[in-house]
N, CA, C and O of each residue as an XYZ file, in Angstrom:
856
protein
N       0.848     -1.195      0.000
C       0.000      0.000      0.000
C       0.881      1.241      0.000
O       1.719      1.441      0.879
N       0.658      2.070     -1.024
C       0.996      3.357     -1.232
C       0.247      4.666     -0.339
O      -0.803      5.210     -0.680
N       0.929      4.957      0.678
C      -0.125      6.187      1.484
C       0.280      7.157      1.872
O       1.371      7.000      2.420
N      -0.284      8.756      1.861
C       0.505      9.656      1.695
C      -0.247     10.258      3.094
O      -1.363     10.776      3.032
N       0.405     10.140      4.187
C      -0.103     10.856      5.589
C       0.145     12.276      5.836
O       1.306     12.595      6.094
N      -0.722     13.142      5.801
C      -0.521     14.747      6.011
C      -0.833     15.168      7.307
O      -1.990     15.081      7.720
N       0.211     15.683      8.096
C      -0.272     16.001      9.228
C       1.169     17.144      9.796
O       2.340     17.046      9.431
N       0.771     17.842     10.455
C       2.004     18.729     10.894
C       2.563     18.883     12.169
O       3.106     19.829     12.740
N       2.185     17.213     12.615
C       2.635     17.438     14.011
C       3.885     15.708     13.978
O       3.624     14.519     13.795
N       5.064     16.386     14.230
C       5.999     15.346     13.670
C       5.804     14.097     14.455
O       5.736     12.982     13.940
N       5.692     14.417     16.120
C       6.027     13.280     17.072
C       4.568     12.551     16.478
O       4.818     11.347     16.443
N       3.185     12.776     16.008
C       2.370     12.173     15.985
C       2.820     11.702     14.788
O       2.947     10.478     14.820
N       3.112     12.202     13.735
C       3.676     11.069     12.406
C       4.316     10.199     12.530
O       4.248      9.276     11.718
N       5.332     10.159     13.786
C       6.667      9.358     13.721
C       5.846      8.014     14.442
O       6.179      6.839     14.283
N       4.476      8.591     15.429
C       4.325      7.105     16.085
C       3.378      6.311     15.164
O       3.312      5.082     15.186
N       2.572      7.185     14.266
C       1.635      6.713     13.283
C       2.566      5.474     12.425
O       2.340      4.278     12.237
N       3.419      6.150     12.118
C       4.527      5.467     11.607
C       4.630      4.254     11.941
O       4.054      3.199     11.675
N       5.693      4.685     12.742
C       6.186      3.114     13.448
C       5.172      2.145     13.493
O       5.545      1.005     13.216
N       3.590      2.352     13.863
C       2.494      1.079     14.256
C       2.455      0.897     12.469
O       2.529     -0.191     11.899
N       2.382      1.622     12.098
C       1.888      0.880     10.367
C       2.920     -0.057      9.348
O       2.626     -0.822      8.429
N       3.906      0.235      9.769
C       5.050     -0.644      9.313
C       5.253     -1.721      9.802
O       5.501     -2.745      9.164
N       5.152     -1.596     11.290
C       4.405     -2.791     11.931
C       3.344     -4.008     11.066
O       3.466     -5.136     10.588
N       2.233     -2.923     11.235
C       1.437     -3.823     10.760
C       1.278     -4.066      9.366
O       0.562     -5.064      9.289
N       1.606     -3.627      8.108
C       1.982     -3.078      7.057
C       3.437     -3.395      6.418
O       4.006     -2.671      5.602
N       3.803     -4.299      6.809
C       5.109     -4.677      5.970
C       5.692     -3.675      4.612
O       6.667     -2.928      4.543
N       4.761     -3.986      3.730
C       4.553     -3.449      2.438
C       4.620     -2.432      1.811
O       5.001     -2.102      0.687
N       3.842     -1.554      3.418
C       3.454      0.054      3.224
C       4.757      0.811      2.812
O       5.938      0.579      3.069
N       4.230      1.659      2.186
C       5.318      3.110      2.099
C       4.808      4.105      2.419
O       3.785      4.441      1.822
N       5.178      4.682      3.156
C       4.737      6.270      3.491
C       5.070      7.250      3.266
O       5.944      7.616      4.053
N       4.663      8.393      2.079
C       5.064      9.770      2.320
C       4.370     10.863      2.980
O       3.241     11.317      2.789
N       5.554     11.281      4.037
C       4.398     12.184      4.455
C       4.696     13.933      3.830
O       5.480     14.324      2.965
N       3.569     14.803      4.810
C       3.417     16.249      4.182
C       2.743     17.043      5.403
O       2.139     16.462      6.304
N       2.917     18.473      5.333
C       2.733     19.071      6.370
C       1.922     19.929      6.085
O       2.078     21.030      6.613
N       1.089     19.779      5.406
C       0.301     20.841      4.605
C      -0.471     20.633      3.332
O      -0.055     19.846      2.482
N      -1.509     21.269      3.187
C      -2.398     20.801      1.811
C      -2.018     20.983      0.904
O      -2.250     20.244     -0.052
N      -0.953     22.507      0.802
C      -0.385     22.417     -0.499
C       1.235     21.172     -0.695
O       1.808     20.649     -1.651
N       1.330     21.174      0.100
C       2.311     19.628      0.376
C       1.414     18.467     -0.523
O       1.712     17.963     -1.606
N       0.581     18.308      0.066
C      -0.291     17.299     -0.892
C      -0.475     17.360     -2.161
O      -0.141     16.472     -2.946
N      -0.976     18.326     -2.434
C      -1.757     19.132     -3.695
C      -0.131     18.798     -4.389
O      -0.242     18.445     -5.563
N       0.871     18.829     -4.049
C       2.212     18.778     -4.652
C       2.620     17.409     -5.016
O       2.646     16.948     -6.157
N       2.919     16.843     -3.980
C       2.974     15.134     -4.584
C       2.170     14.742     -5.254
O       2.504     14.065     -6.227
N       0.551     15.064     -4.948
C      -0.501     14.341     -5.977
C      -0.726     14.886     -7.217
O      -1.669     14.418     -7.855
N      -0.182     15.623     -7.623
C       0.459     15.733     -8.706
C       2.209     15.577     -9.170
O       2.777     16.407     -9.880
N       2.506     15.024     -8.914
C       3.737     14.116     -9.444
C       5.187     14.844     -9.747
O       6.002     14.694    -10.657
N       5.143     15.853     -8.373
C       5.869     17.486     -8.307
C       7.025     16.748     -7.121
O       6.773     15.842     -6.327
N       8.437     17.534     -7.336
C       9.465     17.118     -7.016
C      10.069     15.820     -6.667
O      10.816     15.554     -5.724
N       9.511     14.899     -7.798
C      10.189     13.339     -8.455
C       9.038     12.236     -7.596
O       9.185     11.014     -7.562
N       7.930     12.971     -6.958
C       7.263     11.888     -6.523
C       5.931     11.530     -7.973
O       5.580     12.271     -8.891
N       5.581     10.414     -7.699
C       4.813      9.864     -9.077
C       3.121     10.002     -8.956
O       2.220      9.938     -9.793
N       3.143     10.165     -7.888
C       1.808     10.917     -7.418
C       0.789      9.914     -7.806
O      -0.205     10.150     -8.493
N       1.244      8.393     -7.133
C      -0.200      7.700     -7.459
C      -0.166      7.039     -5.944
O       0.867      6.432     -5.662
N      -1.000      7.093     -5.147
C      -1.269      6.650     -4.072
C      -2.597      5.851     -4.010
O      -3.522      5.716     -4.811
N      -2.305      5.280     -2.535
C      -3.804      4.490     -2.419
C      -4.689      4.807     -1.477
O      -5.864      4.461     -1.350
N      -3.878      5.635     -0.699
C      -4.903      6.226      0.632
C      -4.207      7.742      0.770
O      -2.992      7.828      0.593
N      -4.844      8.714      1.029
C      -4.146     10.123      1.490
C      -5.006     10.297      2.745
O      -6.153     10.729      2.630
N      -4.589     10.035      3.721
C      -4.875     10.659      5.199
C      -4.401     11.697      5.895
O      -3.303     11.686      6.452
N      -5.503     13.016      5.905
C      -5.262     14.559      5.785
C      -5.823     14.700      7.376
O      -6.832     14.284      7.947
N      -4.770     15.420      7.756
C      -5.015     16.085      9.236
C      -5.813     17.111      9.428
O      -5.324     18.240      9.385
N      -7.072     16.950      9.655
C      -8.055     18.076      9.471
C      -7.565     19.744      9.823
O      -7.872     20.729      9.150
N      -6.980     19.730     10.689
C      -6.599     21.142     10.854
C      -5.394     21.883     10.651
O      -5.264     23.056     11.000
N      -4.334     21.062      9.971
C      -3.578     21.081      9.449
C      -3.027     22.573      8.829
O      -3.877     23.369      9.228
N      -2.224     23.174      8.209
C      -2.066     24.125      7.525
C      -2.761     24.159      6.040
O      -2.719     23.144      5.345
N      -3.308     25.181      5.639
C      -4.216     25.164      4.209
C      -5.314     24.400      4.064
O      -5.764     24.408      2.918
N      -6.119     23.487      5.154
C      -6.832     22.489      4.980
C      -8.208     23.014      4.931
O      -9.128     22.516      4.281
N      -8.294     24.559      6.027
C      -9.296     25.192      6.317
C     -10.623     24.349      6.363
O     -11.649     24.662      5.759
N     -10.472     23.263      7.141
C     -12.148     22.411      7.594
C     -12.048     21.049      6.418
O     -11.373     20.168      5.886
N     -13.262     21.707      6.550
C     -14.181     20.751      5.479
C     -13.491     20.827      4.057
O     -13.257     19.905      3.275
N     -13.170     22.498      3.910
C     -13.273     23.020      2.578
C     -11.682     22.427      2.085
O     -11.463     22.685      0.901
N     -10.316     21.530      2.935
C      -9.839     21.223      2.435
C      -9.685     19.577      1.631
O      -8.730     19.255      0.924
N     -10.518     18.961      1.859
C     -11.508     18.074      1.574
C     -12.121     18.010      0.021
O     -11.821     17.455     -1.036
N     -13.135     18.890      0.506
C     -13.424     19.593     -1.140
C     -12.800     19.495     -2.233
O     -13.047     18.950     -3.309
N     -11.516     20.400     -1.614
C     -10.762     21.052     -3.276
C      -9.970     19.615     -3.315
O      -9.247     19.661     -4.310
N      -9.817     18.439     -2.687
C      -9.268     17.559     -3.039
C     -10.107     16.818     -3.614
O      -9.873     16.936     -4.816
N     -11.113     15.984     -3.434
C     -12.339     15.816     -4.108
C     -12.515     16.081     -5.263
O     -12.669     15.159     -6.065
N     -12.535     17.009     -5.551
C     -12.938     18.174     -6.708
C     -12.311     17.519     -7.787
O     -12.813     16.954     -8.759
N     -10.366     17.793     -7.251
C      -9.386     17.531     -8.199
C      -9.073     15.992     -8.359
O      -8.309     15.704     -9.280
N      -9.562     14.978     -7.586
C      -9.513     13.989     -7.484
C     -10.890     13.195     -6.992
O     -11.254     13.230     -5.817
N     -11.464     12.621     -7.818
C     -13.257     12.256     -7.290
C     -12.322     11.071     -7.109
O     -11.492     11.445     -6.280
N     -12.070      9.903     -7.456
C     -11.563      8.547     -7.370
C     -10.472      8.401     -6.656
O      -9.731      7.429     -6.803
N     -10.218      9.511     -5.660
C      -9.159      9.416     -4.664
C      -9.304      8.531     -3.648
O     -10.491      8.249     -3.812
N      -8.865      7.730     -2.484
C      -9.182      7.234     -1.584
C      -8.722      8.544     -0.200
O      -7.626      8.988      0.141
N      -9.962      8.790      0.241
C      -9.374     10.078      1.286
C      -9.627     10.057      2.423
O     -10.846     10.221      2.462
N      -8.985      9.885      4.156
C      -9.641      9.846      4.989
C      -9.319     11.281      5.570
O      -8.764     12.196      4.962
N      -9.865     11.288      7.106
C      -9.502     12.528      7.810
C      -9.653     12.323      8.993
O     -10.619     11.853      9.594
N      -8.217     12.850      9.519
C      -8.012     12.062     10.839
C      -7.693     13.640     11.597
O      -7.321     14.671     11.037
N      -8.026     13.371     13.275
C      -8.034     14.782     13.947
C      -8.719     14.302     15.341
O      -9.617     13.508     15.619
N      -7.753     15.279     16.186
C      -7.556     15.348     17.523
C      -9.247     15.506     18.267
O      -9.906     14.804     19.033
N      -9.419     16.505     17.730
C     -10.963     16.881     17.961
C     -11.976     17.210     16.463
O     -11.501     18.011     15.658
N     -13.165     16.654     16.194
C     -13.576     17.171     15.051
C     -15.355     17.366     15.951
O     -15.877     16.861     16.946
N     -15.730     18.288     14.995
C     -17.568     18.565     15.689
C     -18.051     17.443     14.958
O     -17.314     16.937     14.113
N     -18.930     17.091     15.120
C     -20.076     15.787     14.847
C     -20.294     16.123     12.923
O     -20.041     15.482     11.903
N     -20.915     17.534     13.246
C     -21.208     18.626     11.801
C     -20.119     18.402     11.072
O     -20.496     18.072      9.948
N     -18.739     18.415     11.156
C     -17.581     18.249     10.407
C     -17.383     16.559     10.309
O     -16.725     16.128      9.362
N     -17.711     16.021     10.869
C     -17.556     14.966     10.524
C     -18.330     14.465      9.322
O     -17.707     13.819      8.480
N     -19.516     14.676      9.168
C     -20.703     14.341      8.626
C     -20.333     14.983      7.041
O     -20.621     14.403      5.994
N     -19.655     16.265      7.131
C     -19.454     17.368      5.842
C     -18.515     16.749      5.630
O     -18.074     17.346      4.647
N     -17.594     15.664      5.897
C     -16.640     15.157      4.804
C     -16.954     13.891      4.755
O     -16.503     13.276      3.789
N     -17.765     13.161      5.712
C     -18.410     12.067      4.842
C     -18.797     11.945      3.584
O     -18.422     11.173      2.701
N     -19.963     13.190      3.600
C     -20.790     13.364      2.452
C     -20.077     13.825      1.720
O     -20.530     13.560      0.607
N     -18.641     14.728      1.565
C     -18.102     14.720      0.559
C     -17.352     13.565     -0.167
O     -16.859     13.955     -1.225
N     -17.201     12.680      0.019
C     -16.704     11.146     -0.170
C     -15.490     10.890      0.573
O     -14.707      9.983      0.292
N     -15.361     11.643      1.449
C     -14.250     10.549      2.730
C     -14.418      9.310      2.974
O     -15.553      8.849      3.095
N     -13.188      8.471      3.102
C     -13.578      6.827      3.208
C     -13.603      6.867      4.787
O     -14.134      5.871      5.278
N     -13.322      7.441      5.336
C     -13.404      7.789      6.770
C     -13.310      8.572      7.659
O     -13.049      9.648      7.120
N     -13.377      8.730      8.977
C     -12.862      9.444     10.299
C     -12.366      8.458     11.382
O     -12.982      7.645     12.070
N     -10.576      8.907     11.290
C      -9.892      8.838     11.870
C      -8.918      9.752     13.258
O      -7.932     10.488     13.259
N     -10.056      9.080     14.560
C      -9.907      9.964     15.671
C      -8.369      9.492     16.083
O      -7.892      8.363     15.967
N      -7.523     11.090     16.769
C      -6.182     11.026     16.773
C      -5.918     10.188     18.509
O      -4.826     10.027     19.055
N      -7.250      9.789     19.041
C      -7.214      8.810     20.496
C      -7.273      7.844     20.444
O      -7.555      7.233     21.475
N      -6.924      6.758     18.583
C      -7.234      5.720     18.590
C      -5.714      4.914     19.158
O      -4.618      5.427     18.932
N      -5.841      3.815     19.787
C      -4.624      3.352     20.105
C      -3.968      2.796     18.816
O      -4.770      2.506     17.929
N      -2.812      2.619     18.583
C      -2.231      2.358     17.366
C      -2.436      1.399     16.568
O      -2.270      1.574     15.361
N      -2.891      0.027     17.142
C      -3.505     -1.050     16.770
C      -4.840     -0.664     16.173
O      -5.236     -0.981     15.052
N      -5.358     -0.074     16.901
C      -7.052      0.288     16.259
C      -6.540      1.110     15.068
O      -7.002      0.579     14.058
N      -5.822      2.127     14.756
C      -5.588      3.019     13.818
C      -4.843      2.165     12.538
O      -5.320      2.369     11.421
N      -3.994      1.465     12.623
C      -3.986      0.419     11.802
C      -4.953     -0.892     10.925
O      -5.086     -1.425      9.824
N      -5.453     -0.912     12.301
C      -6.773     -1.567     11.968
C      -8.146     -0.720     10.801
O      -8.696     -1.352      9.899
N      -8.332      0.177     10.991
C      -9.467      1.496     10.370
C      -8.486      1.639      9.093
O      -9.060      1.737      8.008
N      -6.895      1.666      9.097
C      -6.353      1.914      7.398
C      -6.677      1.038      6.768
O      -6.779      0.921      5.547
N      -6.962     -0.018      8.026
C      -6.813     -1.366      6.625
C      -7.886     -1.699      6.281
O      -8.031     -2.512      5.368
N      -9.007     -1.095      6.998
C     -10.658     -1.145      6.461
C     -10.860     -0.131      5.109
O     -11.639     -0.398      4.195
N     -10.070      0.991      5.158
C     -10.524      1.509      4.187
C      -9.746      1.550      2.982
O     -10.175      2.133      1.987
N      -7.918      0.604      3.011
C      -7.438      0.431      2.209
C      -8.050     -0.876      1.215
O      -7.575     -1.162      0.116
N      -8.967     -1.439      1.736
C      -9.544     -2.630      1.474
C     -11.304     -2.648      1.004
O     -12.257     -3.422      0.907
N     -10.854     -0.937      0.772
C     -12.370     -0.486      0.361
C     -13.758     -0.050      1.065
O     -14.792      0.189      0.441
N     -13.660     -0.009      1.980
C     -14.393     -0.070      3.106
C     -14.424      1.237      3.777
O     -13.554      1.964      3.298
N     -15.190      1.880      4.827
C     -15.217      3.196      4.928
C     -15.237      2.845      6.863
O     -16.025      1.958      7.191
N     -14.557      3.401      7.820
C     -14.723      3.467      9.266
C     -14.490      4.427      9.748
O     -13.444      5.043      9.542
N     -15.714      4.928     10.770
C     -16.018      5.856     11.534
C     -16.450      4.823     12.659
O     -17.168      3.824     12.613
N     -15.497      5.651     14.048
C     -16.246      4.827     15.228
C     -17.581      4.719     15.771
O     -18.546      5.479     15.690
N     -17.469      3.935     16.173
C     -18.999      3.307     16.790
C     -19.683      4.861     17.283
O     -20.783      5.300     16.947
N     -18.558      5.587     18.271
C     -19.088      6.367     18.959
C     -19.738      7.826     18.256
O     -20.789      8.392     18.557
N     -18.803      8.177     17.301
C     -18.871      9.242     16.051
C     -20.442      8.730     15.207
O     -21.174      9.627     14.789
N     -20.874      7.166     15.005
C     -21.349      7.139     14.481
C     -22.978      7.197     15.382
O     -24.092      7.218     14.860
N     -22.680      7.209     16.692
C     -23.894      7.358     17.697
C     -23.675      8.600     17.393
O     -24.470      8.419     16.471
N     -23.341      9.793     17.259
C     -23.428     10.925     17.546
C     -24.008     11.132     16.035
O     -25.199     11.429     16.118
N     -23.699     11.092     15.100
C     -23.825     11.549     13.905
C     -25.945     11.063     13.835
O     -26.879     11.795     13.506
N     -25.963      9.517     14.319
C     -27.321      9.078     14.443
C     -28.416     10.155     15.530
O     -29.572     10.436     15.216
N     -27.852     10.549     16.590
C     -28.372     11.654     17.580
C     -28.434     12.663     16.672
O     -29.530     13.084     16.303
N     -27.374     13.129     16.243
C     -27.905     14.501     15.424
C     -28.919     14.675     13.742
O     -29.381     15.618     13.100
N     -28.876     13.074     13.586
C     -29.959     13.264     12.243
C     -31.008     12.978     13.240
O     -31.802     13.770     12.732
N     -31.611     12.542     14.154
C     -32.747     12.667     14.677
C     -33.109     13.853     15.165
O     -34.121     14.365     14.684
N     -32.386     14.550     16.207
C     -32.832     15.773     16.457
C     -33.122     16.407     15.170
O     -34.237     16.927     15.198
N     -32.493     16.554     14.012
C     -32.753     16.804     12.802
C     -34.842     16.579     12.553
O     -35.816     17.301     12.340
N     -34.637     15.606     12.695
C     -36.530     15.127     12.737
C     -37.059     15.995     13.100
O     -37.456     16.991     12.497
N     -37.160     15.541     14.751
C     -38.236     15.632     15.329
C     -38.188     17.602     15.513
O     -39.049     18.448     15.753
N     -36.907     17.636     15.283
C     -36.780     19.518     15.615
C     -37.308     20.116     13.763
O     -36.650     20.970     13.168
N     -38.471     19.497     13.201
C     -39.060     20.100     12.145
C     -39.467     21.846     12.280
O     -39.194     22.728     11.466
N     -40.044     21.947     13.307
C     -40.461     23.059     13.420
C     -39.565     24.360     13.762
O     -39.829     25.543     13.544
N     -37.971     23.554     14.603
C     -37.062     24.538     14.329
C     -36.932     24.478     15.714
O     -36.250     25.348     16.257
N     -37.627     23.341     16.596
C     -37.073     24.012     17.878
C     -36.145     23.213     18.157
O     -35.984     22.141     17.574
N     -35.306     23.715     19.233
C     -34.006     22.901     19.762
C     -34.171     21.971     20.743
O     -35.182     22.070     21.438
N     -33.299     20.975     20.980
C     -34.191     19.770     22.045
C     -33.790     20.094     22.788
O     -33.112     19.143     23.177
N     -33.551     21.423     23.893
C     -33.900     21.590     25.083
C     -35.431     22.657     24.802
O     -35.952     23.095     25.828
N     -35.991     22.975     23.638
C     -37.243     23.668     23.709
C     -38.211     22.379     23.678
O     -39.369     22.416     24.094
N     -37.630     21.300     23.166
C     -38.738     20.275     22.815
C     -38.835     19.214     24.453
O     -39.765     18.438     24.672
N     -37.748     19.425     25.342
C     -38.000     18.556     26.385
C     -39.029     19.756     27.530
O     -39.639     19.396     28.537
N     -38.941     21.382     26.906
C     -39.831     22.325     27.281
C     -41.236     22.072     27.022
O     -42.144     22.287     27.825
N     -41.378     21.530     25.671
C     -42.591     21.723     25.359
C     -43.133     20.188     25.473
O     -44.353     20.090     25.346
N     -42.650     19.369     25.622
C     -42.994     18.076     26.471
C     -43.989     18.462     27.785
O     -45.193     18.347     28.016
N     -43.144     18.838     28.311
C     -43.879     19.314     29.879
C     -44.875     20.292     29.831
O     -45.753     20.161     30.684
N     -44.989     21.349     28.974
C     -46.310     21.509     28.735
C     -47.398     20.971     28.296
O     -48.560     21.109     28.678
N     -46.683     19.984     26.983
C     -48.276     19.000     26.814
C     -48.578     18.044     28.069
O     -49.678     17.541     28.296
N     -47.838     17.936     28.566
C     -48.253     17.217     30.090
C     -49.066     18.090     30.928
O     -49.668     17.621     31.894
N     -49.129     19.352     30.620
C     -49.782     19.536     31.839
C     -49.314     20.669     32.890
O     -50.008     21.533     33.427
N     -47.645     20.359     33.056
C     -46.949     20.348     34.460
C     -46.649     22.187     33.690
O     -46.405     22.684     32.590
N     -46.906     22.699     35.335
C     -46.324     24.044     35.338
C     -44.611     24.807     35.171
O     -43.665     24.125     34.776
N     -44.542     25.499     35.345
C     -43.484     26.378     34.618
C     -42.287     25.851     36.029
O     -41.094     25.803     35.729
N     -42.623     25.559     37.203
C     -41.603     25.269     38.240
C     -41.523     23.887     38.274
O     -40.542     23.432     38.861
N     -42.595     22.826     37.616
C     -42.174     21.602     38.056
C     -41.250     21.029     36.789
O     -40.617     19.974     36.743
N     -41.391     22.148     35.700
C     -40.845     21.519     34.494
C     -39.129     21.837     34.759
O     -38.241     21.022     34.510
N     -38.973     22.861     35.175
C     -37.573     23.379     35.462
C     -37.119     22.389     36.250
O     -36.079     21.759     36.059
N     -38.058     22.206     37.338
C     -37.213     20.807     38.870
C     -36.898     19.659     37.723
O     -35.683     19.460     37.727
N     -37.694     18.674     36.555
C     -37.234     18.225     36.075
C     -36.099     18.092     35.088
O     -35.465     17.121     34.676
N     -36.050     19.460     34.830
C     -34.844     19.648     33.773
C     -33.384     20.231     34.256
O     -32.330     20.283     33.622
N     -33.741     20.734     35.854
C     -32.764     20.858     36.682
C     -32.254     22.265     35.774
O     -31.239     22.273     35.078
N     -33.038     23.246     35.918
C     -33.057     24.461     35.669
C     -33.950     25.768     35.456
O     -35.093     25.539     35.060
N     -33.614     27.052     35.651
C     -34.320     28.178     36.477
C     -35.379     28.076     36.030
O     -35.365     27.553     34.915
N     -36.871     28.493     36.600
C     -38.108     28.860     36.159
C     -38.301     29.599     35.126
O     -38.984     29.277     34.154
N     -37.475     31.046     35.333
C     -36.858     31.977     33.986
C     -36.705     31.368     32.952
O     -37.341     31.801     31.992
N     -35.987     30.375     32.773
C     -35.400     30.019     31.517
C     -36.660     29.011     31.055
O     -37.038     29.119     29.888
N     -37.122     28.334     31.660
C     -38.496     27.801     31.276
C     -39.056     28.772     30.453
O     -38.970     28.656     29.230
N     -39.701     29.854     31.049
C     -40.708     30.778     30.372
C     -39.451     31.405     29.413
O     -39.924     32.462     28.995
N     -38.655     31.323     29.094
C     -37.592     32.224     28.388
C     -38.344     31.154     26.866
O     -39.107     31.527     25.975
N     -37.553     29.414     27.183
C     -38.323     28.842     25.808
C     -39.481     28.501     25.914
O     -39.712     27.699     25.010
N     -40.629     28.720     26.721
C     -42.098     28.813     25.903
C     -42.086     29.782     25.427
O     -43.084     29.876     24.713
N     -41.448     30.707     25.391
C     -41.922     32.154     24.469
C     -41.671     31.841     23.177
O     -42.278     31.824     22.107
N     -40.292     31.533     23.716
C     -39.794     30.799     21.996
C     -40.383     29.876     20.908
O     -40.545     30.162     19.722
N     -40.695     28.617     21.584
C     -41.782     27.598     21.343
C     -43.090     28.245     20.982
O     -43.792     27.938     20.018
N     -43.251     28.876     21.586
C     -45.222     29.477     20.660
C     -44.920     30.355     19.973
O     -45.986     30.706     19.465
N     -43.762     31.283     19.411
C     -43.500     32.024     18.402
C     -43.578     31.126     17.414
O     -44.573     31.016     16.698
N     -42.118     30.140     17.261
C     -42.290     28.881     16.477
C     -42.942     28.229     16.146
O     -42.684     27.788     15.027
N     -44.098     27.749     16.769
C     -45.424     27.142     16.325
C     -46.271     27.623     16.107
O     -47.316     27.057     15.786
N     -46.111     28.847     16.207
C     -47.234     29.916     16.194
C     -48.735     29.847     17.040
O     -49.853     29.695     16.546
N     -48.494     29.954     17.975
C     -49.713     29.742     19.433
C     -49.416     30.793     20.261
O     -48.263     31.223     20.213
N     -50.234     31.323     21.044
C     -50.410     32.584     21.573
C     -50.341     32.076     23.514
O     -49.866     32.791     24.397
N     -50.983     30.639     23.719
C     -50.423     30.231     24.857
C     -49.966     29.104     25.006
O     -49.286     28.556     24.138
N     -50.390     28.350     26.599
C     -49.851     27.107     26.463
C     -50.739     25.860     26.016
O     -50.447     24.819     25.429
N     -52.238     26.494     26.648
C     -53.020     25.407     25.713
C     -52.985     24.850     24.409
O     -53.058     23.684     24.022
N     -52.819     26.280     23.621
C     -52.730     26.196     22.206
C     -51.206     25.258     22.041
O     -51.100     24.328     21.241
N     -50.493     25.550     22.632
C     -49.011     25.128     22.372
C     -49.316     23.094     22.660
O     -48.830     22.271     21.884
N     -50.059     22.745     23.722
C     -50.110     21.629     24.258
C     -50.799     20.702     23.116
O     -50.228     19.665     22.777
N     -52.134     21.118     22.477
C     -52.921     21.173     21.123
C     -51.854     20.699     19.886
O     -51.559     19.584     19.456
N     -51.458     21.935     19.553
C     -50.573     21.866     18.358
C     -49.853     20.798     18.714
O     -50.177     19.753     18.149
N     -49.030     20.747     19.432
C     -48.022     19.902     19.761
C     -47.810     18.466     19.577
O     -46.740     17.975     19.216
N     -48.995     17.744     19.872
C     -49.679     16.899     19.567
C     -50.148     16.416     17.978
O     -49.925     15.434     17.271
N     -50.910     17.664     17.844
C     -51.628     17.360     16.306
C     -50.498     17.181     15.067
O     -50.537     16.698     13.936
N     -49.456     17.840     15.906
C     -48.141     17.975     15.053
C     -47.220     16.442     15.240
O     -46.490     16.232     14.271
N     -47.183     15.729     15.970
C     -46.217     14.467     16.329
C     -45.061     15.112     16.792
O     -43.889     14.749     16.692
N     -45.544     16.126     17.318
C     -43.900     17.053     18.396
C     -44.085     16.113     19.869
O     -42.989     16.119     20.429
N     -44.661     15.660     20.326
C     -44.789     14.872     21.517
C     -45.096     13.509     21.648
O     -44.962     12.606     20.823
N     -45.575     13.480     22.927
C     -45.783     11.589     22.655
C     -47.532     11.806     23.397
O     -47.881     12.494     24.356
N     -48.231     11.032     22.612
C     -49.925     11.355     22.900
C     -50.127     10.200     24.038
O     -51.195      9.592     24.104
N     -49.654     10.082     24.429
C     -49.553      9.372     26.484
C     -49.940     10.372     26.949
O     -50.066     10.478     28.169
């Protein structure tokens, strides 16, 4: 396997390293410290031949700017094999280089065995994101759902407790926060649904599948 690792933090290349040769006999590695580093070998610039089989880009890297360095690789290369590996990434960034055709997300807390393990899923065609990335990514297309109307799921565990019934202090004791901020998102919540109180809000709410009719 031919793989070109971009990342600009040396001690983390050198241990990436060492586990893949390990496990990887075969492998060759060039690495790069930067997107235009990449953008350079993968095109076949200062005697390298610029055909690889995996390019694993350090999301925050120099020139990578997010998502958008992703993209312009994409762009210039649709039949690339591309992952993206990073210390911390938001759920949202993860998801925006999925969908741009990343074969994966590669978190920088995987122990070296596991990180070897995830190259060789996606050198072998295959795409891995952890279990846990992929609970989160599943949490946030649902809130996606059920938040149709635009509210946020701390307005929707608000407006729960109004179709129940329960007043503005017992809903806060359950949510383990101020009374204020209760009435802060029903205001919000009946703008959004457009209802003038809480009856109306409890009504809609319902007729809408924003709640559970228990």
């Amino acid at each position: 396997m031919r793989l070109l690792f971009a990342d600009d933090h040396p001690m983390f290349l050198d241990a990436v390293r060492e586990h893949l040769n390990r496990a990887f006999p075969d492998i060759e590695i060039q690495a790069a410290a930067t997107l235009d580093e990449v953008a350079a070998k993968l095109a076949g610039k200062g005697g390298d031949n610029g055909a690889y089989d995996l390019v694993v880009l350090d999301f925050s890297m120099p020139g990578m700017e997010g998502t958008e360095g992703v993209r312009r690789l994409r762009e210039t290369y649709p039949d690339l094999a591309i992952a993206v590996t990073s210390g911390v990434a938001k759920t949202r960034d993860v998801k925006t280089v999925l969908d741009l055709g990343a074969h994966g997300y590669l978190p920088k807390t995987l122990t070296g065995s596991a990180y070897a393990g995830a190259l060789r899923v996606i050198a072998e065609g295959g795409t891995y994101v952890p279990v846990e990335t992929m609970q989160a990514l599943a949490a946030d297309a649902a809130d996606r759902k059920v938040n149709a109307e635009g509210l946020t799921p701390r307005e929707m565990e608000v407006l729960e407790g109004i179709a129940d019934g329960k007043p503005n202090k017992q809903i806060a004791r359950d949510l383990k926060i101020h009374e204020v901020t209760v009435k802060l998102h029903a205001r919000s919540i009946f703008k959004k649904i457009g209802v003038q109180n809480r009856s109306q809000a409890a009504v809609i709410a319902r007729e809408r599948g924003l709640v559970s009719r228990g």
